[in-house]
C-alpha positions in Angstrom: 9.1 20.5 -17.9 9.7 21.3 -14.4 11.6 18.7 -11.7 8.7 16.3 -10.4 6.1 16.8 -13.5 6.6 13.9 -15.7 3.8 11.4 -16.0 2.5 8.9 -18.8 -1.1 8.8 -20.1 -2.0 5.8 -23.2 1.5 5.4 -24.4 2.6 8.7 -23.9 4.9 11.1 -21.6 2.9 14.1 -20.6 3.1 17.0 -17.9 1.4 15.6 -14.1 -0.6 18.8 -14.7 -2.5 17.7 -18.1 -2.7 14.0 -16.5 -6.4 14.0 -16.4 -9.6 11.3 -16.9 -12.9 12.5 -18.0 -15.7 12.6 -15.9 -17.4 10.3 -18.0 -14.7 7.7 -17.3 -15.7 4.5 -15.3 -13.2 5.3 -13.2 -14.8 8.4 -11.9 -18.6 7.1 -12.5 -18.4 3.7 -10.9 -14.4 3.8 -9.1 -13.7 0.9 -11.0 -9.9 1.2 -11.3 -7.1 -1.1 -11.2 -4.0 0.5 -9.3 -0.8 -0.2 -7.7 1.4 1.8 -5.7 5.1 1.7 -6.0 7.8 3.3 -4.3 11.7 4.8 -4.6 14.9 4.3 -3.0 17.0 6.8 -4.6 15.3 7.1 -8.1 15.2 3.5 -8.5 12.3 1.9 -8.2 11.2 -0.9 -5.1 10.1 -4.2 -6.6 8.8 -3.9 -10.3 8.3 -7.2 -10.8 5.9 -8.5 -8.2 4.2 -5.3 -8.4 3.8 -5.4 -12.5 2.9 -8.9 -11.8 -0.1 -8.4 -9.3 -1.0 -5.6 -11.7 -1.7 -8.2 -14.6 -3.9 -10.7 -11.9 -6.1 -7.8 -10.7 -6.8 -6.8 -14.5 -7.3 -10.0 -15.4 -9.8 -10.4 -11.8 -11.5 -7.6 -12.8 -12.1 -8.2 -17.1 -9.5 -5.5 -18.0 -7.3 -5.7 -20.8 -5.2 -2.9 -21.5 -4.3 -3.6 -25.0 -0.2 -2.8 -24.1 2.3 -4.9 -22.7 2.5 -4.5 -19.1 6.4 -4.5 -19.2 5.8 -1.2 -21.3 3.8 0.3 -18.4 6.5 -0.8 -15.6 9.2 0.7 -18.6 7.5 4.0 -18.3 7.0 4.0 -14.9 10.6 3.8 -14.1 11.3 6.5 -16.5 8.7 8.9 -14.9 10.7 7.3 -11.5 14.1 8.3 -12.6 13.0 12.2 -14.6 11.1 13.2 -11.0 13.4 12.2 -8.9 15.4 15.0 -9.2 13.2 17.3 -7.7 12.7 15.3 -4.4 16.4 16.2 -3.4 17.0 13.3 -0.4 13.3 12.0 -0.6 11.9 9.3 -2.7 8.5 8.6 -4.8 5.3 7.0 -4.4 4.6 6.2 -7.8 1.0 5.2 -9.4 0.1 3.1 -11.5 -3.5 3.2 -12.8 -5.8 1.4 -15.6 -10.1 2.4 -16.1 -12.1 0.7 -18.2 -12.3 4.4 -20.1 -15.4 6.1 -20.7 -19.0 4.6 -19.0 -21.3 4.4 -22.3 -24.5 6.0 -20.3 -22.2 8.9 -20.2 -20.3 9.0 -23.7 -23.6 9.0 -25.9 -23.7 4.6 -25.4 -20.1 4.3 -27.0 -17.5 2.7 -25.1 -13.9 4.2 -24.7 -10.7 2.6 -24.5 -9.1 1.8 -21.5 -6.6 4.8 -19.7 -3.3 3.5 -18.6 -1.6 6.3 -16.7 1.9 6.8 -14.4 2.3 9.4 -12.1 4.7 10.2 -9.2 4.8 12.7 -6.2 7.3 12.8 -3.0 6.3 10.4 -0.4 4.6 12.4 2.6 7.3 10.6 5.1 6.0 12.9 7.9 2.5 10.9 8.0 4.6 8.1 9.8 8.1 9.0 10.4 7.3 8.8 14.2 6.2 5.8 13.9 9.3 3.6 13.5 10.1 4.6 17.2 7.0 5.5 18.7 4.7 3.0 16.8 1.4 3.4 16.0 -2.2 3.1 17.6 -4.9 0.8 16.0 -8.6 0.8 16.8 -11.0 -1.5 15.6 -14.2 -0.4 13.9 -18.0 -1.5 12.9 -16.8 -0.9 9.1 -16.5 -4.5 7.2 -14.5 -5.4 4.7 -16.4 -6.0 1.7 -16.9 -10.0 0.6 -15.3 -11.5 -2.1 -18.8 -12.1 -3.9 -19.0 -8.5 -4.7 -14.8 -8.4 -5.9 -12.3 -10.5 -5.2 -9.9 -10.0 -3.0 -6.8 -10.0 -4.3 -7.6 -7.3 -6.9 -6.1 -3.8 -6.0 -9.0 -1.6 -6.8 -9.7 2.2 -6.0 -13.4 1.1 -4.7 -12.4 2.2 -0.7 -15.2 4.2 0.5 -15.1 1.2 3.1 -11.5 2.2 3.9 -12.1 5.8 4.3 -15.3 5.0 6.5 -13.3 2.8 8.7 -10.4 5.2 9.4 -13.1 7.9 9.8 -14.6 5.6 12.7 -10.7 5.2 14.1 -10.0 8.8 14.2 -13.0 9.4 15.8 -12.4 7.3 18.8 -8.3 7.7 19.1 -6.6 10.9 16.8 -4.5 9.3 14.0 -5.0 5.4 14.6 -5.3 3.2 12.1 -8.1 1.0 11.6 -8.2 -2.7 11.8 -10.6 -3.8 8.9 -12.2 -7.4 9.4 -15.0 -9.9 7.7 -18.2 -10.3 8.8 -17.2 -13.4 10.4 -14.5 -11.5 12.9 -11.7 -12.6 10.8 -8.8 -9.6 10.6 -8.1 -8.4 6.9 -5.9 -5.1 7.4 -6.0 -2.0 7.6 -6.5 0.7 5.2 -2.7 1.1 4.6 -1.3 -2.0 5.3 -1.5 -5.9 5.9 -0.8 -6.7 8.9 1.3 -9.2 10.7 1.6 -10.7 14.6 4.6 -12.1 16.8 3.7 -14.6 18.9 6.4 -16.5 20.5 8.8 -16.0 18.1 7.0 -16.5 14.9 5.2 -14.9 12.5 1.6 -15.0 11.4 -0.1 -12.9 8.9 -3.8 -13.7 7.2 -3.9 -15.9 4.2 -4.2 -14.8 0.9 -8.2 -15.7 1.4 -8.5 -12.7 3.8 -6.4 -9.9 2.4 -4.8 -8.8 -0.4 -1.4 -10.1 -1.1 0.7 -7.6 0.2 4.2 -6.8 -1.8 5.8 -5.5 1.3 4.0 -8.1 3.3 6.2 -10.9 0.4 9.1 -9.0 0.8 9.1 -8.6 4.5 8.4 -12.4 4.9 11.1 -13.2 3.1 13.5 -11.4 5.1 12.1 -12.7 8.0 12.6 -16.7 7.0 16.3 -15.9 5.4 17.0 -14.8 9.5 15.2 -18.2 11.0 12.1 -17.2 11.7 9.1 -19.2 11.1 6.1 -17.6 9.3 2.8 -19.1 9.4 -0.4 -17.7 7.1 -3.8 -18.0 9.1 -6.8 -16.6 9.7 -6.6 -14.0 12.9 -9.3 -12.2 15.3 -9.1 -9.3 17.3 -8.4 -11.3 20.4 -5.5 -12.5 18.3 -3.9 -9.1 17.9 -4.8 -7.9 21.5 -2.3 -10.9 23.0 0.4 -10.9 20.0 3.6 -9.7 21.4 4.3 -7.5 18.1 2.2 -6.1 15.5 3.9 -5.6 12.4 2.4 -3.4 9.4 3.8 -3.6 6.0 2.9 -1.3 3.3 4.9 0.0 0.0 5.5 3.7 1.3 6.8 3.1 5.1 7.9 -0.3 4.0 7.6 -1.6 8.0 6.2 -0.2 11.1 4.9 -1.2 14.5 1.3 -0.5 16.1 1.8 -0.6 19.6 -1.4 0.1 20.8 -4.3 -1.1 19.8 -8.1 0.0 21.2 -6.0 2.3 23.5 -4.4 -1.0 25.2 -0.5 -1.6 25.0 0.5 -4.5 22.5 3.0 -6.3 25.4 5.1 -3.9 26.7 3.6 -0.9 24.4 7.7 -0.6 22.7 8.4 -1.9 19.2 9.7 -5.2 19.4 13.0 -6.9 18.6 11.6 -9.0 15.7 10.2 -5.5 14.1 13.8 -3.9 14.8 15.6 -6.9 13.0 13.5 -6.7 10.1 13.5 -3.3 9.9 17.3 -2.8 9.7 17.8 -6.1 7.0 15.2 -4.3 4.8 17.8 -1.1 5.4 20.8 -3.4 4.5 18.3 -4.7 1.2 18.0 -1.4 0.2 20.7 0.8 0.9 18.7 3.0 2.9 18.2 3.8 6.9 14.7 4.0 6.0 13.2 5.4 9.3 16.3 8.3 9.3 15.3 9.3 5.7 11.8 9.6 7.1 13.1 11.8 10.1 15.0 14.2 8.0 13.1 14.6 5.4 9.7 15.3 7.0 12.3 17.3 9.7 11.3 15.5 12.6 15.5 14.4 13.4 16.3 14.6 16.7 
């Protein structure tokens, strides 16, 4: 097996090149999959726990049972972690997890299948934001909607995202490489296709309740550095207008861990800079993990100064 090509399919280690789900799959037919998204820091993986554990409330949300123990899954996982490490030298791993309902029954002659639990990894594409750490990033916000909780709920982590893809589509169109902001019908902010967001605003934090985004893992984590420092964190409901006078924007997501938008809808946030509450948390979450995260980016995508 070559460095970088282990993966795990139903209870089983396989090559990431004979990792594959039928076309009849419910996956594929109807995108109804169940997923989450870890990451590395040296081989090891990020947060297991809260990420095995919004696994099993977003299978459970959506009527999925997997018929194995979810501590199985998270076992495998950080043996497919540890085997492809190797071959990312001073990189790290996204790592997927992902569960279908298996085969759709109007395509598999009206039998049902069982469910596929699979585990792949592959190097984290740090050049897709290693810029950002210094140079923030540029949000834009967009006509696309978030889609309402009657249709899933949402704090499930689901691969149904046309939504998502639309929205950044929208972004790009308007400003190269922003991100957009996605929000309810109502106006309220939800996040963007990446990440949850976060504001500064006088000194505190304030990030949507769980009612309008998903629960973020990095959002948890980053919150709880953020209280062991002093600072106050709030969860409410935010608008555009909201974002447009924060003094920071902080965006959380598992494969950049933190980053700053500093622009958003081609207007500075404050001074346009990253702010001093993004630097502080930025460099505990270094101390956390052993890691200058944003120089790993930097050298590994080759963008060091």
């Amino acid at each position: 097996m070559r460095p970088g090509d282990r993966a795990w399919l139903n209870g089983r280690f396989v090559t990431r090149e004979s990792l594959t789900v039928s076309v009849g799959d419910a996956g594929f037919v109807l995108g109804a999959t169940v997923t989450e998204q870890l990451r590395t820091f040296r081989g090891n993986l990020f947060l297991p726990d809260p990420h095995r554990d919004r696994l099993a409330r977003s299978l459970a949300a959506v009527g999925i049972d997997v018929g194995v123990s979810l501590d199985d899954v998270m076992t495998a996982a950080a043996e497919v972690a540890r085997t492809n490490h190797a071959g990312v030298g001073d990189g790290d791993l996204g790592v997927v997890i992902f569960v279908t309902p298996g085969d759709q029954p109007s395509q598999n002659e009206a039998a049902s299948g069982r469910p596929v639990v699979a585990v792949h990894s592959f190097p984290l594409a740090f050049a897709l934001w290693a810029d950002g750490y210094e140079a923030g990033l540029a949000l834009r916000s967009v006509a696309v909607q978030q889609v309402p909780e009657t249709c899933w709920p949402i704090h499930a982590k689901v691969r149904s995202r046309l939504h998502y893809f639309l929205a950044d589509r929208e972004a790009h169109a308007a400003e190269r490489a922003a991100r957009a902001v996605i929000c309810h019908a109502d106006g309220r902010v939800s996040e963007t296709s990446t990440a949850n967001i976060a504001i500064v605003c006088d000194g505190r934090i304030i990030s949507p309740p769980p009612s309008d985004a998903l629960p973020g893992v990095s959002l948890g984590f980053a919150r709880g550095l953020a209280i062991a420092a002093g600072i106050t964190w709030d969860e409410r409901s935010l608008t555009m207008s909201n974002l447009a006078a924060a003094d920071e924007i902080l965006l959380t997501s598992t494969p950049s861990c933190i980053l700053p938008a500093t622009r958003l809808d081609g207007t500075p946030i404050a001074d346009g800079r990253p702010g001093p509450v993004y630097r502080m948390l930025l460099e505990a979450w270094n101390g956390a993990v052993g890691v200058d995260i944003a120089a790993q980016a930097r050298m590994v995508s080759g963008t060091v100064e």
